[in-house]
C-alpha positions in Angstrom: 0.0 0.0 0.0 3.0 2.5 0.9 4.2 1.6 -2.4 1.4 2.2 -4.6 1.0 5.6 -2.6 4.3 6.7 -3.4 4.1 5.3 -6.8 1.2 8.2 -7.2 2.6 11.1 -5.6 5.7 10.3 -8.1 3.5 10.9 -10.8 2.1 13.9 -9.8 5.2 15.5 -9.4 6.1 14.1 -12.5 3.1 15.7 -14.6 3.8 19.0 -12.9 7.5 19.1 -13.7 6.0 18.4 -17.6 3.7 21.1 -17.8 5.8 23.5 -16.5 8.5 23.2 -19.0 5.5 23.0 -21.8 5.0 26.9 -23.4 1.5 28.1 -22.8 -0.9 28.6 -25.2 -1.6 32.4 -25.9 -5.1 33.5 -25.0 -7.2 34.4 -28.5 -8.8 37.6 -28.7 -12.7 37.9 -29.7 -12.8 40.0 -32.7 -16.3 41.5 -32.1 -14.7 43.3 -29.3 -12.2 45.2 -31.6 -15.0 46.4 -34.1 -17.6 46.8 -31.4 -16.1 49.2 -29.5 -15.4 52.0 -32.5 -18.5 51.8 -33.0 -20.1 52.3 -29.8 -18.0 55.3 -29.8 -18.8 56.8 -32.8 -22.6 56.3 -31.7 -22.0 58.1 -28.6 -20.5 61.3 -30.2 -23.4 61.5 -32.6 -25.9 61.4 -30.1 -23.9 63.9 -27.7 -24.1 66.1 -30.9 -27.1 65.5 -32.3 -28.5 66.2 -28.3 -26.6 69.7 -28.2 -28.1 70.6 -31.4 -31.6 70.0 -30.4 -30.9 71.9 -27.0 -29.7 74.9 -28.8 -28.3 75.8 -25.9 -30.9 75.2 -23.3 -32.0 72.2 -21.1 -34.1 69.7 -22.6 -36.0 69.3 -20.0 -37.2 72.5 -19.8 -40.7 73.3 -19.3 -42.4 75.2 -22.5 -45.8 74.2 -21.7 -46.3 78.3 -20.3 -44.8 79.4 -23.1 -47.1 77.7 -25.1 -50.5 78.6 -23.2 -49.7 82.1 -23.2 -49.5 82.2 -27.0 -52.7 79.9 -26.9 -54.4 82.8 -24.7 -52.8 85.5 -27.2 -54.8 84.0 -30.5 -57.7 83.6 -28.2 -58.3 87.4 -27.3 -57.2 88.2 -31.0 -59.9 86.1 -32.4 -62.4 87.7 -29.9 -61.6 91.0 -30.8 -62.2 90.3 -34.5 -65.5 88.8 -34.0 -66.3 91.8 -32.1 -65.0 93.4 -34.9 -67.3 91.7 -37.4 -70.3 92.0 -35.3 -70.3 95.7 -35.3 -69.4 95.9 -38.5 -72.3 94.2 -40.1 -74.6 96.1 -37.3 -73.1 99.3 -39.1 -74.4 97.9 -42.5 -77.8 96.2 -41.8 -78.4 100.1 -40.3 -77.3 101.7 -43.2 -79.4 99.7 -45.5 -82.4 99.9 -42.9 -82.1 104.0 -43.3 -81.3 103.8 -47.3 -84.7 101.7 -47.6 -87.0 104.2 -45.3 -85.8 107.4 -47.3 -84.8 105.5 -50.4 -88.4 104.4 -52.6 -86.3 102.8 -55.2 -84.6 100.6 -52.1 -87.9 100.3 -50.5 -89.9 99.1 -53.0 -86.9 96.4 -53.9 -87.2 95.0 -50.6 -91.0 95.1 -50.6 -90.6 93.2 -53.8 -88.4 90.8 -52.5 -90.6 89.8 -49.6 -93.7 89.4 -51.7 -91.7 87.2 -53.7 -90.9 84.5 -51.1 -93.9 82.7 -51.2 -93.6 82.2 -54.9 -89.4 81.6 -54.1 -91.3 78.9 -51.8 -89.8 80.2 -48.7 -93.4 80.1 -46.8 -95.4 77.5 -46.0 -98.8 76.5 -47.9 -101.7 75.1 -47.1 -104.3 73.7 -49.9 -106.1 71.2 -51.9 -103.8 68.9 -54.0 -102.7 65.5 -54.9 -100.7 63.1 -52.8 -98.7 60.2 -54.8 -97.0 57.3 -52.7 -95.1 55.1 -54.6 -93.5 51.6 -52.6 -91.8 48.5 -53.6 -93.4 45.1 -54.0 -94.1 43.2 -50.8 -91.6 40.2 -50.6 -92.9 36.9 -50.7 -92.3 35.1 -46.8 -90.3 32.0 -49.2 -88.6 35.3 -50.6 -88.9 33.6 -54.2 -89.2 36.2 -56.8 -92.4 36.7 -59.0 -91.7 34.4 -62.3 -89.9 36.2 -64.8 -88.7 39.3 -62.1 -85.4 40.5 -60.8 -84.6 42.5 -57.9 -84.6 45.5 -59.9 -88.2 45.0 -61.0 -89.5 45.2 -57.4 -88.4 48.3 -56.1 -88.9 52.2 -56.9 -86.0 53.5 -58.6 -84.9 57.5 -59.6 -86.7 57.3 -63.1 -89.7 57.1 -61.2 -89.8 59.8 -58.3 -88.8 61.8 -61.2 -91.6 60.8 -63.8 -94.1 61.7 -61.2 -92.6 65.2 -59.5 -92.1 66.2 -63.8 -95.9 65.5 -64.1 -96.9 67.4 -61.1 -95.0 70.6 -62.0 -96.3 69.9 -66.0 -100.2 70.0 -64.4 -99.4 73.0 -62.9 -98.6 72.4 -59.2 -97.9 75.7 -56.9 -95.6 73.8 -54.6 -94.3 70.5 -53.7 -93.1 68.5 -50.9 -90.8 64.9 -51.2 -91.0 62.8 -47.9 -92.2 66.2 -46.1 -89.2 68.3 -47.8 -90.1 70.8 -49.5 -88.6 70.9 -53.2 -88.4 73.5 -56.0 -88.4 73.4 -59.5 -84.7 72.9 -59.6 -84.2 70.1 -56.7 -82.0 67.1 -57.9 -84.0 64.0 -57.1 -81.3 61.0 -56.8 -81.8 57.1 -55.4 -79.1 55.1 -54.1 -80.3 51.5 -54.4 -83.5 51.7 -52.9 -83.2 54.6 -50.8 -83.6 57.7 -51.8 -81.0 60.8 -51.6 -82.7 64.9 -51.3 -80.7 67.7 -50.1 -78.5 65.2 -48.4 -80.3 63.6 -46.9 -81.5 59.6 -47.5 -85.1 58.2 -47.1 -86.5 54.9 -47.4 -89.7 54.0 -49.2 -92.6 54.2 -49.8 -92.0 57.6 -50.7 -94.4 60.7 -50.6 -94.4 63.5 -52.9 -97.5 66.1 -52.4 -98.0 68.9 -55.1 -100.5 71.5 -54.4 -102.9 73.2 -57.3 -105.9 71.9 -59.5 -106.6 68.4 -58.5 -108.5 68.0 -62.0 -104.9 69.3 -63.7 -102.6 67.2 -61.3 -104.0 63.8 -61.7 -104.6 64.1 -65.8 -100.9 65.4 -66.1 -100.2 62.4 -64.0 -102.1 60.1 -66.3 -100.7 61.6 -69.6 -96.9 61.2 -67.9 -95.4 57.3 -69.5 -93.0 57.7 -66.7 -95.8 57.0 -64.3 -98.2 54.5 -66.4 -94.2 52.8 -67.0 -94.6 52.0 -63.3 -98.5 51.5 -63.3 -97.5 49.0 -65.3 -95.1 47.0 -62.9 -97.6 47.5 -60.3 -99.8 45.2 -61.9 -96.9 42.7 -63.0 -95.0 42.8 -60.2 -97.6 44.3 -56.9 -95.2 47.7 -56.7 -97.2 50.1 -54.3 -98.7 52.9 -56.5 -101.2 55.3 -54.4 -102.8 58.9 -55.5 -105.4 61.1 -53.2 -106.8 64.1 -53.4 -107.0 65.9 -50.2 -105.9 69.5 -48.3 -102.2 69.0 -47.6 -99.4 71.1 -46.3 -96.2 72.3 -48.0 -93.4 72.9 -45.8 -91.0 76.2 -46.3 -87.9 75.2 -47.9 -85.0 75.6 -45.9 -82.1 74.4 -47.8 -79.1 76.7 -48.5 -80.0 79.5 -51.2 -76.0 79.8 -51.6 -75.4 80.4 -55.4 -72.9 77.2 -56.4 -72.8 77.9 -60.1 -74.1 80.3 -62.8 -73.3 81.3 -66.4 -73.6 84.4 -68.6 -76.2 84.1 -70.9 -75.0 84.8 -74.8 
């Protein structure tokens, strides 16, 4: 057993004594680290710079937010003062034109003029006998089959029409008119969109009402005459469209859509 003991502390020494006279291996250096660092450098100086440039010479962190609400507060009085502005302005002109009219007759009888013409305009409501037409589309089926030989198309009210029945109203003579209770003049654009339809920006669903005001007698034989409407009399009885037409006292509305002028040309 001492033996063997000593036989293994020989070796040891022996391995030792070995290594020792062995040259050591040199330690490899990562390469990342010798491109890596130039680069964080040259990150660091741009962002130093591109921080001074931004500071202009002040702190970033300092607060601009009074700064700010004090030129907010500026604008604001500014914008007061011009309405202010404004307001007595047009005062100074509606008071003008209210002295020019009293000692003006010219003026005066232009404005008395003006106002007689509104009902015709149809700014004012009326009241009278006329003619109300309500047009629908068919009534679906519960299987929702359609009728043999029809399409979608063929059971609803489409543009052509509204139209064929407002152009036979204002042919027999009607005073005023209404669409869906919106009063409408001779130059209202009547448009649908699918099955809805689309006045003064506004979209309504059938059936649709239009009521025209004037000679009962010349409104429903101008309607009769029209082969826009007896067109769609005619899918009423092919396809069950909704087709109505009373004679009663109705009301007009005023019209109150925008009189802005949006186009004009000179007449040659």
């Amino acid at each position: 057993m001492e033996y063997t003991s000593g036989a293994a502390s020989w070796q040891k020494v022996l391995r030792r004594a070995v290594v020792g006279l062995l040259p050591r291996r040199p330690r490899q250096r990562r390469p990342g680290w010798s491109i890596g660092v130039p680069l964080i450098a040259a990150a660091a100086g741009l962002l130093f710079t591109t921080t001074a440039t931004t500071a202009g010479g002040t702190a970033l962190r300092e607060d601009r937010r009074p700064q700010l609400t004090q030129l907010i507060e500026d604008r604001r009085v500014q914008v007061a003062a011009s309405e202010r502005r404004a307001a007595q302005l047009r005062a100074e002109v509606e008071e003008e034109t209210a002295t020019l009219a009293d000692s003006d007759g010219p003026i005066r009888e232009q404005r008395d003029r003006a106002a007689a013409s509104r009902q015709d305009a149809g700014f004012t409501a009326l009241t009278g006998t006329g003619v109300t037409v309500e047009l629908n589309d068919a009534v679906r089926r519960a299987d929702q089959e359609l009728p043999d030989g029809a399409t979608n198309d063929d059971l609803v009210v489409h543009q052509q029409d509204v139209q064929a029945v407002v152009n036979a109203l204002w042919a027999g003579g009607a005073e005023a008119m209404s669409i869906m209770n919106v009063r409408v003049l001779a130059t209202s654009a009547v448009r649908c969109v699918g099955n809805t339809l689309l006045l003064h920006g506004r979209v309504y669903s059938p059936p649709f009402k239009i009521v025209a005001i004037g000679d009962p007698a010349a409104l429903r034989q101008a309607l009769a005459a029209s082969e826009g409407v007896q067109m769609f009399k005619g899918a009423v009885n092919d396809f069950q469209l909704g087709y109505r037409e009373t004679v009663s006292t109705v009301t007009v509305p005023a019209f109150e859509d925008s009189t802005a002028l949006r186009a004009a040309t000179v007449p040659r």
